[in-house]
N, C-alpha and C positions, 0 to 999 in steps of 0.2 A: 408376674409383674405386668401393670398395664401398659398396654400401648403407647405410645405416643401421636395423638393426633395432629398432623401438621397439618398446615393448611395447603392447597394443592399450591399455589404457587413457589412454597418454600420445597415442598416435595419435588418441583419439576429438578431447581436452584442443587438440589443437591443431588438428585440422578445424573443430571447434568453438565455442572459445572464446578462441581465440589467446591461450591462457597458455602463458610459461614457466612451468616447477616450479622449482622450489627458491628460488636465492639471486638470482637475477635474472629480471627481469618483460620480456617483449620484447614485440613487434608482429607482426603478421601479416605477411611477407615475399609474399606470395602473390603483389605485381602485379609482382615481379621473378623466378619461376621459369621453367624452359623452359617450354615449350609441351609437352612429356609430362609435364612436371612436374603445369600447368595440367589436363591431361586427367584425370590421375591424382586431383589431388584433387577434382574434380568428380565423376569414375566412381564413384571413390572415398565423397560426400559421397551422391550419389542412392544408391546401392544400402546405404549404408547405415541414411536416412534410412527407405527402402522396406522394409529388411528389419527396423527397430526398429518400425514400423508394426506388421509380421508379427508377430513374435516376440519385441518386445521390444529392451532396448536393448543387453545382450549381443549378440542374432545381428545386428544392427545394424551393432554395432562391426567383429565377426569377416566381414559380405557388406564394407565400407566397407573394411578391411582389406586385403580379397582382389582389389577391383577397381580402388581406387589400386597396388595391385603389379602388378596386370595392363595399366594403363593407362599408369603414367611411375613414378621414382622417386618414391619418398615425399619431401613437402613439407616444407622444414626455414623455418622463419624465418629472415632474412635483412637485421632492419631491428631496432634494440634500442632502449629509451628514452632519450631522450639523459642524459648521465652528468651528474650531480648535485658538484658540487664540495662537500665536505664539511670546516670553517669547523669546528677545531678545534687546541686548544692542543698537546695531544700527538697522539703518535702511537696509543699505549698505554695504558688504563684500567687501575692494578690489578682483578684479579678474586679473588683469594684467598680470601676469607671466603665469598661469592656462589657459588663453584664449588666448595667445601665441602673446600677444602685446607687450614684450618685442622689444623694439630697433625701435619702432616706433611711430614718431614723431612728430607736428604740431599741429596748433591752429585754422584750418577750419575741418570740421569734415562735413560728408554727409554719409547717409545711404539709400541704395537700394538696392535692390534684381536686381542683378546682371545677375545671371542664372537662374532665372526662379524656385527655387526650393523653396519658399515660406521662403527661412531663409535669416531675413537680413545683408548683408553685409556691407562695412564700406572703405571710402575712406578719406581718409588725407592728408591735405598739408601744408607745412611749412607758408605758406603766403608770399606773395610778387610775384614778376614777378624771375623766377629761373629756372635757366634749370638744370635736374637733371642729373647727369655725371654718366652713364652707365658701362664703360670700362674703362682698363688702369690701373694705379699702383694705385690712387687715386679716391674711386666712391665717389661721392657728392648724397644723397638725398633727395628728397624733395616730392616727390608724394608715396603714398603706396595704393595700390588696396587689399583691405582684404578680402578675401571669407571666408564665415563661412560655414566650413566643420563641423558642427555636426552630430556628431553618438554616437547609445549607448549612449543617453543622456549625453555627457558630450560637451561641447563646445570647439570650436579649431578654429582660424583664423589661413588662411594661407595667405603667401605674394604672389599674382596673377599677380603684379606690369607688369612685364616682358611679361609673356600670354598675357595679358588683351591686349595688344597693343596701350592703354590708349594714351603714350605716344607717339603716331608715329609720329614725324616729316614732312613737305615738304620741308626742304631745307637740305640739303647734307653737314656736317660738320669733321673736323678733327677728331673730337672724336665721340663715340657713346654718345651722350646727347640725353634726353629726351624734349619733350615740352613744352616750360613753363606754369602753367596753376594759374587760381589764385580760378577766381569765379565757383563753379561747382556744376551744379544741375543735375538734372534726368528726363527724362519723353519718354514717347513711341512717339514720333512725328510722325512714319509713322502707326500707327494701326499696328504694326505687330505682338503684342505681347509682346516684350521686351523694355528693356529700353534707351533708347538713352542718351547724353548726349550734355550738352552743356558745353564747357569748354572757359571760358573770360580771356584775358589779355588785360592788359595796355601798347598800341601799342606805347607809348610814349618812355619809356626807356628798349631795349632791353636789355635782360643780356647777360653779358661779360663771358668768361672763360678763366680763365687767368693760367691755367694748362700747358700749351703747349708753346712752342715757335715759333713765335708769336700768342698772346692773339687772340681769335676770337670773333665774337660775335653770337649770336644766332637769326639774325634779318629776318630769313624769316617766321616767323611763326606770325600767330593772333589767334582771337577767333574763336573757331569751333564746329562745330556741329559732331559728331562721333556716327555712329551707330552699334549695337551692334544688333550679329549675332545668338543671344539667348543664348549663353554661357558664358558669360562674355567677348566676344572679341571682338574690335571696330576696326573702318575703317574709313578714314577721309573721307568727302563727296567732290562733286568736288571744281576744282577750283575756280570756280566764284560764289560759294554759296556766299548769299548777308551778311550773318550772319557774315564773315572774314572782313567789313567795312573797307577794305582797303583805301578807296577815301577818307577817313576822319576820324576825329578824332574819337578813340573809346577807353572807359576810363570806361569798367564797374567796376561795385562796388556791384552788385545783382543783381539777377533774380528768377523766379517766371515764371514756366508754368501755361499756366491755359486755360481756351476756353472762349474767351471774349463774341462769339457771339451763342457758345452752337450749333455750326456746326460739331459739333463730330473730331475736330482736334485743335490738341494741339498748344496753339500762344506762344508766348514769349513775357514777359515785363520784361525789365531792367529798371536799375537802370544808370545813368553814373554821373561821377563827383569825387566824392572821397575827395582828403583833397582839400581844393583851386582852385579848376577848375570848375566853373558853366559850366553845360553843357546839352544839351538836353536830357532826359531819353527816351527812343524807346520801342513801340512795334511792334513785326514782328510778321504779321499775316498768319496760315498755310493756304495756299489754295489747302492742301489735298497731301499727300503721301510725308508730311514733307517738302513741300517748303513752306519756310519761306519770307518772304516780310514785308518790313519794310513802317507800314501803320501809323506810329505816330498820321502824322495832320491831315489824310481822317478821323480818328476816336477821333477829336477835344482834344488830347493831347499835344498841343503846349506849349512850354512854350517863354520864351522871357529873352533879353540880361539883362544884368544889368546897365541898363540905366535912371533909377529914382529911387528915392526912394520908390515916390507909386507904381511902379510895384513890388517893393521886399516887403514893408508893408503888400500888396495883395495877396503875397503869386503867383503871379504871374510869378515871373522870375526862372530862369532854377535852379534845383537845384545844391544842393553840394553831394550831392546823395551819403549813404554808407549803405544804404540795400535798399533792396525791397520786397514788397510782393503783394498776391490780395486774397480777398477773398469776400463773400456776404455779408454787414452789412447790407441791409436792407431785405433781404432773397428775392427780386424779379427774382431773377435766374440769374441775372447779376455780374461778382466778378467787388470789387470797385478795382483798382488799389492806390498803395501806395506807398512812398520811405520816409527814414529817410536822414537828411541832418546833414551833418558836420558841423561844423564851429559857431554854434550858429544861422544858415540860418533857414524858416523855412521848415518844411517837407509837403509832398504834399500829397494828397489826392483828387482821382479822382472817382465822383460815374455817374457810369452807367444807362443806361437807354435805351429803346426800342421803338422805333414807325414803324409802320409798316415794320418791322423785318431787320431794322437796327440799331446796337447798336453804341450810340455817348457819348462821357464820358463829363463832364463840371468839372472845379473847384472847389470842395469844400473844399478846406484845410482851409482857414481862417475862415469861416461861420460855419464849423462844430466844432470848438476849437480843432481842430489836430493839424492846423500848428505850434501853438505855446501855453505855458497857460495863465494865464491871468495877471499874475505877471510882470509888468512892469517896475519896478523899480531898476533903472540903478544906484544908489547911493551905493550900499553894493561893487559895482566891484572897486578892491583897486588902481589901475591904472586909475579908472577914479577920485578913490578922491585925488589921484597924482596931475591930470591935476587942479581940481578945488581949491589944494593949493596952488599952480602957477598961479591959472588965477579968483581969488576972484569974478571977476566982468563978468567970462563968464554967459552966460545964464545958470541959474537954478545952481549956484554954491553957492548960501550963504546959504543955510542950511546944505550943505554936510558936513558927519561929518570927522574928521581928517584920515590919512591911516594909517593904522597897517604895513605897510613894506617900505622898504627902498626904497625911489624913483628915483634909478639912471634909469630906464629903463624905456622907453616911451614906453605904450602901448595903447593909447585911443587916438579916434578919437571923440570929442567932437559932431562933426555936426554928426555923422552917429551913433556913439553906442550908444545914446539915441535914436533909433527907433526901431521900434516893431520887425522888420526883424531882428534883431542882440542881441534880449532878448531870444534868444531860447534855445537850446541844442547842444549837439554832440551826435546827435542817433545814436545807429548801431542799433543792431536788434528792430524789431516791430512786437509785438505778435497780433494775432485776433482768440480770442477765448474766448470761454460763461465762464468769468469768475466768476460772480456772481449766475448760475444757474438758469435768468431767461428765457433761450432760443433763446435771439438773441447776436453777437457779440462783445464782448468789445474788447479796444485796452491795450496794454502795451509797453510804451518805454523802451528801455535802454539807458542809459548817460553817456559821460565822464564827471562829473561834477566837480570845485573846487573851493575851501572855497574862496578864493580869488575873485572870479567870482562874488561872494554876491547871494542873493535867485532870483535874477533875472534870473539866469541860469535855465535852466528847469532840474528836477530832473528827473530821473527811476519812471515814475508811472502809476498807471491803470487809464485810462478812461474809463468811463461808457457809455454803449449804450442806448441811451434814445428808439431805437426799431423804431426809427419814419421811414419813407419812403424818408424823406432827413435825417441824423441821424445827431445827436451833441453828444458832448461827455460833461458831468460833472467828475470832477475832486477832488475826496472827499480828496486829499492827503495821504502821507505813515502815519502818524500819527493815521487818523482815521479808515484806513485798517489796522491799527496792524502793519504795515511794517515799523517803525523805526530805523534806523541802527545809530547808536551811533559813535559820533567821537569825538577827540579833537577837541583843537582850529584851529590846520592846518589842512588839511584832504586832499585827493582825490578821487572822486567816478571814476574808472574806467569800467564801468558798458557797455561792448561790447555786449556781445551774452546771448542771454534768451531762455525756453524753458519753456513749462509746460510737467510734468506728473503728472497722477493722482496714486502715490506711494503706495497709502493704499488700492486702489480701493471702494472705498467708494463713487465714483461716480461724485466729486468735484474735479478740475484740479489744482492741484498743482504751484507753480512755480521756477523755476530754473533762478537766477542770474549770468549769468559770469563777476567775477570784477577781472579785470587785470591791468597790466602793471604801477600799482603805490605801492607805502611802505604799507602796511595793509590791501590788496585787497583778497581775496579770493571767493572759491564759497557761495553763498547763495541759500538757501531751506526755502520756505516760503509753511507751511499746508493751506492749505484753508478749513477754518472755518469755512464755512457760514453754513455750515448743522446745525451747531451748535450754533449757532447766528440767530434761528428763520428767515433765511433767508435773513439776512442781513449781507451786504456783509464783514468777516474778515479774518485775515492770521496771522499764528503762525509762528517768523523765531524759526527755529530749531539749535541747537545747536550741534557743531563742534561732541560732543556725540551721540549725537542725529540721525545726518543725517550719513556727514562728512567733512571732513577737506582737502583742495585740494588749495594750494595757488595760486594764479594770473592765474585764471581758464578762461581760455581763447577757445571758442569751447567747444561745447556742443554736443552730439549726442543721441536720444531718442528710444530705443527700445526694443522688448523682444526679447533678443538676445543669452536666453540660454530655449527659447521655454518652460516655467515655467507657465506663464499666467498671470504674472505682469511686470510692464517697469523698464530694467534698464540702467543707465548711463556711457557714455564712453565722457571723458571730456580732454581738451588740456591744455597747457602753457604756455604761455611765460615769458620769460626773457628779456623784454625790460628792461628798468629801473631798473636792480640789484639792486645797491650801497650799500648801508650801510644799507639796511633792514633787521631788527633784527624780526620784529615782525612778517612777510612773506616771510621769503627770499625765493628767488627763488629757482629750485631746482638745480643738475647741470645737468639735460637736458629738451628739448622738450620733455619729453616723457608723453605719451597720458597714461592714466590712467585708469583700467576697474572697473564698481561696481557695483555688482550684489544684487540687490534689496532682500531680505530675510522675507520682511514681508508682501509681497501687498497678497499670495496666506490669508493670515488670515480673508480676505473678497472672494466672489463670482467676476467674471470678464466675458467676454466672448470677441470671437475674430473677426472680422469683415473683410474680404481683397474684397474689390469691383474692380469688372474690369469693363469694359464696353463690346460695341457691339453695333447688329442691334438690333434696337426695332422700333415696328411702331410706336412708336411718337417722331422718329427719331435716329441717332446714335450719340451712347455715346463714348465719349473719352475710348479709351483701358484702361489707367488707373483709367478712374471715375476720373479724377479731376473738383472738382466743385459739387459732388455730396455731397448731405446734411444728415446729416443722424440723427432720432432721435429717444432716446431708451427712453423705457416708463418702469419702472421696475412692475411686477406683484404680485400681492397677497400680497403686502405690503403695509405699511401706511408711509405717511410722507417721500415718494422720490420723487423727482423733475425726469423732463425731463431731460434727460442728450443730448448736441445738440451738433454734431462734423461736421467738414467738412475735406470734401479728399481735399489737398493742394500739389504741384508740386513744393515746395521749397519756401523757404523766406530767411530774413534777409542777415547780415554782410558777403559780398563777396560768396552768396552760402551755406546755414546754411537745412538739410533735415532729417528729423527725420524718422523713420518706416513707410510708407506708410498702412499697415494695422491697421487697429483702431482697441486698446488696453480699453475697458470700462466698466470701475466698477461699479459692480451692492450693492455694498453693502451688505446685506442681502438675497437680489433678488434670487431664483431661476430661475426663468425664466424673459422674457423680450420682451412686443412687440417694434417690429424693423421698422418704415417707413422710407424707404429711395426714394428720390427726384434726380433724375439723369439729368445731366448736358446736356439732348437734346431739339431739339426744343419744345417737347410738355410739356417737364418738369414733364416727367413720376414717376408713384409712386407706390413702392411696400411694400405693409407691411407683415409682419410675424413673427412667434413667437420662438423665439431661449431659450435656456438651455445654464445655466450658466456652464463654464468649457469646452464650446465646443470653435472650431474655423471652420467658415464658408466661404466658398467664395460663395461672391454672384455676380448674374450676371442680367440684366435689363428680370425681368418674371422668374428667378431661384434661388434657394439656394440649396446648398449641404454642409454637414459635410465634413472637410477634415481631411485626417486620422494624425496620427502623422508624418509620413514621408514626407507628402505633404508641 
């Protein structure tokens, strides 16, 4: 097991005064370590003592330092204050005002650590293709860059918008406008440290600004890559970057960093298509210090027109594409590549695979039960029993039974929406993570579903990983996971953006519904039960008291963002569809909403932020995307593996939650750590960490970081 390397000041802090730092306060473990343990920090305590005599309480630290390493491993606590039960009505406090999100706005939501200083920040956009109007008698906004200025524990975003340089244009306009930006994720693409960004627009319909006499448009600008100069401040890259796909159509809808071939640089998989437009999804592959290259079909990602029907049954033809993501489902070190498709198209899924040390992806969306479920039945959709009261004698039309709505409006295509390709969903986000707790990764859609559509439409549901090395998914339904949401006879499931936290720390990943943009939609909180369920997989939804209450919850964002030691939520809105909704009306603005979690500290957690680097068995992506990571809680009975992985953004237009991992130990005082790093030799380091602390770790290192860090 490796060491732990603290830094000396955290070394003195606990010879000395048996504190933990940060979010939780423990005890002195001492009468429980080895006996080199014991040597060590005795050795360790005299020559320190002796040497702070000498010189002081620096050479003190650095002799005390040197002869607990010479004497046993270094002394971790092993013994935490017993857990406090915390005697609370919700789960959630708004924070909105208090965290200084007043007056801003949108329903994409992305969080990064911007500058470097380990607290996560927070980006927002209204959604759509919009250029934000700067100057002048009338400013128009639509993008906000939030830095979180915490000090003195108390939390404070500020608007960075303008600094950040986010928005900087190439083309030269009447007004000071900003860049339109839609899809927006984060990742270090050059190894330098910080975060880069990728910002996508839909080069189709530029925005207009119609401020001024004569209206302009905003047409020189596409999607770009902007690098960031370690303080939050970006720069566009050059002209002819390939990523700006000026030559042709470019219509994202998600992205997803991730390192396809675990060469230690970050590639890029999109998502493209969106509502109506099948279109090719692209990966651009780094070939090191952030050039991007767009390697689609060398890395057998093709897809194809829409030109039969068996290509579209097959899950073959291009999608409609309105998220993306990648991650490992079958842990071979390879992430599978994914997209959710609009339209009832199906969704795709591509797994990876290695032969002598080239990675080529094949098809699995149909074969694996991703693309679509299994429910075929095209008779509940009320427009198609329109057509088959008109047309008694088409095929398969005399058992259908009469329609419930009025049938001025043709909407069925008889030869085409009885086939398998057009029984699906309208996904936006797609989750991949251990949600049953037994170590490898399950999936989770989200849906626009509606009653009308009949059960053929595919609902919001988990898939199961069967763990295999080609995986499948089973599909036990919301009924038998406890996840039944009640409707009347009419209904709409608006169900765009999802997220898991694990809220109580309990060590089981929670999950987060966002249902928008229809009459009765709101967010949903489902507990994950299974700890409690003998390991079988259930979910409690919690109730508007319970959790909370946040209508047409559109945009999600996930993290510990007042540095406490549990996760909490900042969530968006929209106001599509007002009208006459009594029962969710909208509210009267975009305004993003903050809610700071209150009870997760009532269990034990610890804090995880992995970077990469050089290691010899190869280099790791700067930010560790693609590293695995698995806690084993200690001294206790009856806790599962808890299994995460580092991810470089997902879902609906650019969807990124807190890049450090936030995992709940339950009971746990302490917790051995094996982490699996995303290089060529698929390096591994394990170690034993103390609940209440937060750690950066690096490929062969770990260190405590202090609070300020």
């Amino acid at each position: 097991m490796s060491m732990i390397n603290y830094k000396s000041y955290h070394f003195t802090l606990l010879l000395m005064t048996s504190l933990c730092l940060t979010f939780g306060a423990c005890d002195d473990g001492s009468d429980i370590n080895t006996s080199n343990d014991q040597a060590g920090a005795q050795a360790g305590t005299q020559a320190g003592v002796q040497a702070g005599t000498q010189a002081g309480v620096q050479a003190g630290t650095q002799a005390g330092a040197q002869a607990g390493e010479q004497a046993g491993t270094m002394m971790l606590p092993t013994s935490c204050e017993p857990l406090v039960p915390i005697d609370a009505r919700s789960i959630f406090v708004e924070r909105t005002e208090e965290w200084g999100l007043t007056g801003v706005m949108g329903t994409l939501l992305s969080v990064a650590d911007l500058d470097g200083d380990h607290r996560p920040d927070l980006v927002v956009r209204r959604g759509g293709v919009r250029a934000d109007v700067l100057s002048g008698e009338e400013i128009k906004r639509h993008t906000w860059i939030m830095m979180n200025r915490s000090s003195n524990n108390e939390l404070r975003f500020e608007d960075h918008t303008i600094e950040s340089g986010f928005l900087t244009t190439r083309g030269t306009y009447p007004l000071d406008v900003g860049r339109p930006n839609w899809v927006v994720i984060f990742g270090d693409i050059d190894n330098d440290g910080d975060l880069d960004a990728y910002s996508g627009i839909d080069l189709r319909n530029p925005p207009e600004i119609n401020l001024t006499s004569p209206a302009f448009m905003v047409d020189q600008e596409s999607s770009e890559i902007l690098l960031n100069d370690g303080t939050g401040r970006f720069e566009l890259t050059y002209a002819q970057d390939p990523i700006r796909r000026q030559a042709g159509d470019d219509v994202p809808s998600g992205a997803a960093f991730t390192d396809v071939n675990r060469d230690g640089w970050l590639d890029l998989w999109m998502s493209q298509g969106g509502l109506g437009a099948p279109l090719q999804d692209r990966l651009f592959v780094n070939r090191g210090q952030g050039n991007l290259n767009d390697r689609t079909l060398d890395f057998g990602l093709g897809t194809q027109e829409w030109e039969s029907l068996a290509i579209l049954n097959n899950g073959e033809g291009h999608s409609t594409a309105w998220s993306a993501g990648a991650c490992d489902l079958n842990l071979d070190g390879i992430p599978e590549l994914f997209v959710g498709s609009y339209g009832r198209a199906p969704n795709h899924l591509w797994l990876g695979s290695e032969e002598n040390g080239q990675v080529t992806y094949e098809n699995h969306s149909v074969a694996s039960g991703f693309a679509f479920d299994d429910n075929q039945d095209w008779t509940g959709d009320q427009f198609a029993r329109c057509f088959c009261a008109s047309n008694s004698n088409a095929p398969e039309c005399a058992d259908v039974p009469p329609p419930l709505i009025s049938c001025g409006q043709q909407n069925w295509n008889h030869d085409v929406g009885r086939s398998p390709f057009r029984l699906g969903g309208n996904t936006g986000a797609i989750l991949c993570e251990d949600l049953d707790g037994d170590g490898d990764f399950d999936m989770m859609t989200a849906e626009i579903r509606h009653w009308w559509a009949g059960e053929g439409s595919d609902a919001s549901e988990i898939m199961l990983n069967d763990g295999a090395i080609r995986p499948t998914f089973t599909r036990p339904g919301r009924e038998a996971l406890g996840m039944t949401i009640e409707h009347g006879q009419t209904w709409d499931e608006g169900h765009i953006s999802a997220t898991v936290l694990d809220y109580d720390n309990d060590g089981y990943q929670d999950l987060f519904l966002g249902a928008t943009d229809y009459p009765g939609n709101q967010a949903l909180i489902f507990h994950n039960e299974t700890g409690l369920n003998n390991g079988t997989p259930l979910f409690r939804q919690l109730s508007d008291e319970e959790g909370l209450e946040h209508h047409r919850s559109h945009g999600v964002a996930v993290g510990d963002f007042d540095g406490d030691g549990d996760l909490d939520l900042i969530l968006g809105h929209s106001r599509m569809r007002c009208g006459d909704d009594m029962e969710t009306p909208c509210y009267p603005q975009m305004q993003v909403r903050a809610f700071e979690n209150i009870v997760g500290q009532s269990k034990y957690s610890v804090q995880l932020t992995l970077k990469g680097g050089d290691h010899s068995g190869g280099l790791v992506n700067a930010d560790a995307v693609g590293a695995l990571v698995e806690v084993n809680p200690l001294n206790v009975e009856n806790e599962h593996k808890r299994v995460r992985y580092v991810r470089g953004g997902y879902g609906h237009f650019g969807q990124q939650n807190q890049a450090s991992l936030t995992i709940g130990l339950n009971e746990a005082c302490t917790a051995e750590v094996t982490v699996t790093w995303p290089n060529a030799a698929r390096s591994q380091d394990t170690f034993t960490v103390q609940a209440g602390q937060r750690y950066l770790v690096k490929p062969g290192e770990q260190s405590v970081m202090s609070p300020a860090e």
